[in-house]
C-alpha positions in Angstrom: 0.0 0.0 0.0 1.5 3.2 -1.0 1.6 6.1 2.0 2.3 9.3 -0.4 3.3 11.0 3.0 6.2 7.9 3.5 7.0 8.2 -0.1 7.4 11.7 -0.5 9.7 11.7 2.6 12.1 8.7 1.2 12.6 10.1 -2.0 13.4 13.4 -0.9 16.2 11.9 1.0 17.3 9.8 -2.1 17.0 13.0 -3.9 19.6 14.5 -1.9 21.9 12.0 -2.4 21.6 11.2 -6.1 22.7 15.2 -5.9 25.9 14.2 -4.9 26.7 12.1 -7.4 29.4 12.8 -9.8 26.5 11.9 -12.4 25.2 14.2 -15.8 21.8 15.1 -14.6 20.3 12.7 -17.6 21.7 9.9 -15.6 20.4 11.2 -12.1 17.7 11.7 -13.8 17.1 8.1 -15.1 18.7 6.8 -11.4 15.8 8.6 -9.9 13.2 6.7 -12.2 14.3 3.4 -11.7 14.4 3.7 -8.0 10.6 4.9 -8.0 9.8 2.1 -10.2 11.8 -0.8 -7.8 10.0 1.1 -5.2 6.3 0.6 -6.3 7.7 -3.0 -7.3 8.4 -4.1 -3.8 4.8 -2.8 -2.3 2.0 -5.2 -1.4 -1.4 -4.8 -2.3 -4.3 -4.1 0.2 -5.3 -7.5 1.7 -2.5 -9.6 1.1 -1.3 -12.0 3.3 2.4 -11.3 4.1 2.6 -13.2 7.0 2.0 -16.4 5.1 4.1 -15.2 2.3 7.2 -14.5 4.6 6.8 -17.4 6.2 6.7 -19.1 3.1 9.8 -17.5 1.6 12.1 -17.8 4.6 11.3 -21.5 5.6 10.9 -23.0 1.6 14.2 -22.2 0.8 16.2 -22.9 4.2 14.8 -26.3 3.8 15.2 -26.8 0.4 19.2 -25.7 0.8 21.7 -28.0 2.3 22.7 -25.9 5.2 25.7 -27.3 6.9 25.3 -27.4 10.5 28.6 -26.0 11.5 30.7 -23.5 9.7 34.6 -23.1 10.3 36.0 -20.1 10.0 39.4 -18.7 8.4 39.8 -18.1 12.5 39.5 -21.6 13.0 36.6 -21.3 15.5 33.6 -23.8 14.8 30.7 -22.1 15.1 27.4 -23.5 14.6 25.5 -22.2 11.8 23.3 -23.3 9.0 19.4 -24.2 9.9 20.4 -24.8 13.5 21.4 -21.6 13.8 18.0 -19.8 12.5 16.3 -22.5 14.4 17.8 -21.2 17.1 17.2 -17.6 16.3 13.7 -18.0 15.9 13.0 -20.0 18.8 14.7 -17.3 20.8 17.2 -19.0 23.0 18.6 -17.3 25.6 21.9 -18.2 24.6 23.3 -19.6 21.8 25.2 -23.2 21.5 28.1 -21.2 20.3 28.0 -17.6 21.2 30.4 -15.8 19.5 32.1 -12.0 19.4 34.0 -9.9 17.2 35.9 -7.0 18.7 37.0 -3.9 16.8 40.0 -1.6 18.0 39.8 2.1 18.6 42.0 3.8 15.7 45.1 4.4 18.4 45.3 0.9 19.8 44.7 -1.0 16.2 48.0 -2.9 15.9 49.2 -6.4 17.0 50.9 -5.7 20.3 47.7 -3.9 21.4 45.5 -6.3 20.1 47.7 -9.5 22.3 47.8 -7.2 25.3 43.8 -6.5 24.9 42.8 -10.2 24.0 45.3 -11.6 27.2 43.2 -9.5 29.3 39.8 -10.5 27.8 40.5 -14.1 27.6 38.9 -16.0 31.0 41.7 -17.5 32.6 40.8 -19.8 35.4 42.8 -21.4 38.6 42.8 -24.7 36.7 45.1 -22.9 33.8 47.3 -21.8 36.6 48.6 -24.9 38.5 50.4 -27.6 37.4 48.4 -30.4 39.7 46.9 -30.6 42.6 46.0 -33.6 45.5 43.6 -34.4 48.4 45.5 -34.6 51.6 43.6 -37.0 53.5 45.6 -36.9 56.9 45.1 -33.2 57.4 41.4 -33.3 54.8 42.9 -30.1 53.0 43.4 -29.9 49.3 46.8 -29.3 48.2 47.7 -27.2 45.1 51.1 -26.7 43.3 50.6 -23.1 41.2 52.6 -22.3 38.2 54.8 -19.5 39.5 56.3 -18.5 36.0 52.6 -18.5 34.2 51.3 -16.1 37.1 54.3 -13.5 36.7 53.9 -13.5 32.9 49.7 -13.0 33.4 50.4 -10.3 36.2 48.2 -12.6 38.4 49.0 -11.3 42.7 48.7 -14.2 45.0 45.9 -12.1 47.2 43.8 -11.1 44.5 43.1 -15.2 43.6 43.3 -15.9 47.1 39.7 -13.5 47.0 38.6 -14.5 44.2 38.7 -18.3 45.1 36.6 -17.1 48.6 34.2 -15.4 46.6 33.9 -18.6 44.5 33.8 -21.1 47.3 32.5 -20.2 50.8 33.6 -21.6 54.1 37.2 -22.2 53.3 40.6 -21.4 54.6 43.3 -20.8 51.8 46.8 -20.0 52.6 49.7 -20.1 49.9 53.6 -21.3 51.2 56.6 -20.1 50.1 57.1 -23.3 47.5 54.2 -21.4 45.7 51.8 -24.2 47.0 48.2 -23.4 47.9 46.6 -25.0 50.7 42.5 -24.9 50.8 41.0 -26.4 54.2 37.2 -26.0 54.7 35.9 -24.2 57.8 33.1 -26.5 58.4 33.3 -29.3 61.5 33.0 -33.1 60.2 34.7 -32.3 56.3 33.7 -35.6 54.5 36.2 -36.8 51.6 33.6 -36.1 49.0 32.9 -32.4 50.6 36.9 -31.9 49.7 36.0 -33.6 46.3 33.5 -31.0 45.8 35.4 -27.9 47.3 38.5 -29.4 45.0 36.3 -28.8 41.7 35.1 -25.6 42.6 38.0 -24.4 43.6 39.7 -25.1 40.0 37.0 -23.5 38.0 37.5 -20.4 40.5 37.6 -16.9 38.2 41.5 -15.8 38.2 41.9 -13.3 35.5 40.0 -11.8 31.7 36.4 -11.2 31.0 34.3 -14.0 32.7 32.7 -16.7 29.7 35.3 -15.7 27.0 36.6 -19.1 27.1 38.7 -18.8 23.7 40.1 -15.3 22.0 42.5 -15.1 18.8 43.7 -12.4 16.7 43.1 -12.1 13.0 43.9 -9.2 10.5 40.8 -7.9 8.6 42.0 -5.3 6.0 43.6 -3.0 8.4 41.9 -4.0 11.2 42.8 -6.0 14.5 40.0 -7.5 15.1 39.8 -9.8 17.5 37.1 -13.1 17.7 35.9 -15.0 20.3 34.4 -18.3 21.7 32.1 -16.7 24.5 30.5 -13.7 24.8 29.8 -11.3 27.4 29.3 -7.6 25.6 28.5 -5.6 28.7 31.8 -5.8 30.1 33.9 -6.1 26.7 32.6 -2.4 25.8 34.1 -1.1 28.4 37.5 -2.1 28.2 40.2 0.5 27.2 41.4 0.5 23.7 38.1 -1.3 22.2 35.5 0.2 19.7 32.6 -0.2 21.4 30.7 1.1 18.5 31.4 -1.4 16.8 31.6 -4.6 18.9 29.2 -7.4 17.7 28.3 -10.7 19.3 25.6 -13.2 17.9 23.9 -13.7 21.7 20.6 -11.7 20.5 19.3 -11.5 24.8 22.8 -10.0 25.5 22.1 -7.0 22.4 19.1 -6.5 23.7 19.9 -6.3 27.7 22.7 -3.8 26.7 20.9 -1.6 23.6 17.8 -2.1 24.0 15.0 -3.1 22.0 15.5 -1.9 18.3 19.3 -3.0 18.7 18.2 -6.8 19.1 15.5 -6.5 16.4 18.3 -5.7 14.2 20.5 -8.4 15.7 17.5 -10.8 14.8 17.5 -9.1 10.8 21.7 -9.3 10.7 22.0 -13.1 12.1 19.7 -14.9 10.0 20.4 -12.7 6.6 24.2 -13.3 7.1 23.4 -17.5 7.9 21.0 -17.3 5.2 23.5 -15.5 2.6 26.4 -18.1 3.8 24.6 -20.9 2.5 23.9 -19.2 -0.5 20.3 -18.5 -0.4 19.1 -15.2 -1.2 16.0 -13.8 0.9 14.6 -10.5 0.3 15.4 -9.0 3.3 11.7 -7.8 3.6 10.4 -10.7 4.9 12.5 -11.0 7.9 12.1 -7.4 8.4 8.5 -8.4 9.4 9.7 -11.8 11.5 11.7 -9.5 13.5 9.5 -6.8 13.9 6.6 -9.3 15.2 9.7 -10.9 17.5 10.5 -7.7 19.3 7.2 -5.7 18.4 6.1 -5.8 22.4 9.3 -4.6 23.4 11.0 -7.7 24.5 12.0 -10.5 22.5 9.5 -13.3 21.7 10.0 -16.8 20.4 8.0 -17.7 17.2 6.1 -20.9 19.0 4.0 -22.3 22.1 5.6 -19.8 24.1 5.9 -16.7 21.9 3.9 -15.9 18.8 1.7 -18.4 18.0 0.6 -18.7 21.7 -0.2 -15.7 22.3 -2.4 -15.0 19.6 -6.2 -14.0 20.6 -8.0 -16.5 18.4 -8.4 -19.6 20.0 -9.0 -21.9 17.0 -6.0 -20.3 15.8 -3.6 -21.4 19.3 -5.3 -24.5 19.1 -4.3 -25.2 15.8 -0.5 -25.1 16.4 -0.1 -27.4 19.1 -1.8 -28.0 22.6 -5.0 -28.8 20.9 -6.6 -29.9 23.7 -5.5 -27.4 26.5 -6.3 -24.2 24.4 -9.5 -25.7 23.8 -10.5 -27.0 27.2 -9.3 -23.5 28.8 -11.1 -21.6 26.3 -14.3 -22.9 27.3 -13.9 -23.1 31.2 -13.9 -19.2 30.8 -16.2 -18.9 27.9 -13.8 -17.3 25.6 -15.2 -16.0 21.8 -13.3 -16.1 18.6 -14.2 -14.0 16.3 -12.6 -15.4 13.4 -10.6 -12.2 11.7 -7.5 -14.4 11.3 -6.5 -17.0 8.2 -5.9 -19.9 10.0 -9.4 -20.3 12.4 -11.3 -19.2 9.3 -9.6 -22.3 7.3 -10.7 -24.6 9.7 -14.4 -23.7 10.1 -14.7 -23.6 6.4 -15.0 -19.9 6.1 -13.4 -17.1 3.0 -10.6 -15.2 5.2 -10.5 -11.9 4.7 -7.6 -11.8 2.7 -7.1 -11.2 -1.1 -10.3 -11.0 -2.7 -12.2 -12.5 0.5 -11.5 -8.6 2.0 -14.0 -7.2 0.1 -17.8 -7.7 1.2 -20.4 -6.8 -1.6 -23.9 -7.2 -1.5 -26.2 -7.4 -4.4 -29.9 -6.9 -4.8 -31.3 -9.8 -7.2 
């Protein structure tokens, strides 16, 4: 449907720049023309059903396609992708199987021994990278650590900052650290049970020492002139504000984590730029109008909704039409307990009774005197 007001507006804009174009004004001229025509191209007509039609030219393809389920980059990381990945887009997961990051340098910190100092402090590094083995001593029920002197001057790691960190991990514990650069852990509690040191011993190891908590893998990679650097993990709210990163132009492919930090619009255009670029690396070629609209009914209550039982198609006020997806039963059962109407405006519920939708042709109503 054509909205002069929206039309008038656009190519006003486009007007502008065609301007400054180093173009003869035959050729802006004609530039101009063809844009107006692609533009009236691409509208819909009144009543058609683009819901169905999206649907239909997202999902046909993707399944048609061969989408490989994992993808590995020039970076070497294996990164899901494929139809897992937009299934897992579209159902909304919290996080992804493999969330990912790519990290941009600020102009005066883009080159390589920036870039190793930056990813050495983003990179999680745990107690477990820091010792070289460790033992339950069963006489005195305290767990014995031998740390990795050399590896904790090279990471500037102080003996009283892990020392904290390891209580803030584990509580009711006692940790001390000898001059042989061996950490003893004894627990507080009266009556300390082998497998309560067995426990304390594991927890102890994954204890936070240094870097950016979940960044489990970072590597470095030359893009053009760019140090960017890519990881296995992603935490954005605390990668944007380390010194020396671009945090205009950070991405990460958690969509929750976009949203939690920018907001609203910034995950609805997460949800467009992840399953465009999984879409494109398979080689199929959507128009990028149709997931426009998936993402704009996603996010279009402000917060991000799955397309499913739980999202979309359970919330939708016709119950023929929840009833239809899945839960036949329930959604039928609890419609009637509280005497619920349909009034049948959607496709679907007038599909099943038998009814024209009011889509198309079945829009108009026109009555005739005989």
């Amino acid at each position: 449907m054509i909205n002069k007001e929206i039309k008038d507006k656009t190519f006003k804009l486009l007007k502008e720049k065609v301007e400054l174009l180093d173009k003869t004004k035959k050729e802006k001229e004609e530039i101009l023309k063809l844009a107006e025509k692609r533009y009236e191209n691409m509208l819909y007509d009144s009543g058609e059903a683009i819901g169905v039609v999206a649907a239909q030219s997202v999902s046909e393809p993707a399944t048609q396609t061969t989408l490989k389920s994992y993808h590995r980059e020039s970076s070497g990381l294996n990164i899901i992708q494929g139809l897992p990945r937009v299934i897992e887009i579209l159902d909304a997961r919290k996080s992804p199987e493999t969330p990912t990051m790519k990290i941009y340098l600020l102009p005066e910190q883009n080159n390589k021994n920036s870039a190793k100092k930056i990813a050495s402090n983003i990179k999680e590094t745990k107690l477990m990278h820091l010792m070289v083995e460790d033992s339950l001593d069963l006489a005195n029920m305290c767990i014995e650590i031998n740390m990795d002197a050399e590896k904790m001057k090279n990471l500037d790691i102080k003996t009283d900052d892990l020392i904290k960190n390891i209580k803030k991990k584990v509580r009711n514990i006692e940790v001390k650290m000898s001059d042989d650069h061996t950490m003893i852990v004894e627990s507080k509690k009266a009556g300390t049970t082998v497998q309560d040191l067995q426990r304390t011993r594991t927890k102890v190891r994954d204890s936070h020492a240094k870097g950016i908590p979940d960044i489990d893998f970072c590597i470095i990679e030359k893009v053009n002139d760019d140090w960017v650097l890519q990881t296995l993990g992603s935490n954005l709210r605390k990668i944007t504000k380390i010194e020396g990163v671009d945090s205009n132009r950070v991405s990460t492919n958690n969509i929750f984590e976009v949203y939690e930090t920018f907001g609203i619009e910034a995950a609805r255009q997460a949800i467009i730029n992840e399953i465009l670029n999984t879409l494109r690396a398979q080689g199929v070629d959507t128009d990028i109008r149709h997931l426009l609209l998936i993402a704009d009914a996603m996010t279009s209550k402000g917060e991000i909704k799955p397309i499913g039982r739980y999202g979309l198609s359970g919330a939708k006020s016709s119950v023929l039409a929840r009833s239809n997806f899945e839960e036949t039963v329930k959604h039928l059962v609890d419609a009637s307990i509280i005497g619920e109407k349909d009034e049948l405006k959607g496709i679907v519920e007038n599909i099943i009774i038998g009814k024209t939708a009011k889509v198309g042709s079945g829009l108009v109503e026109l009555k005739m005197k005989d």
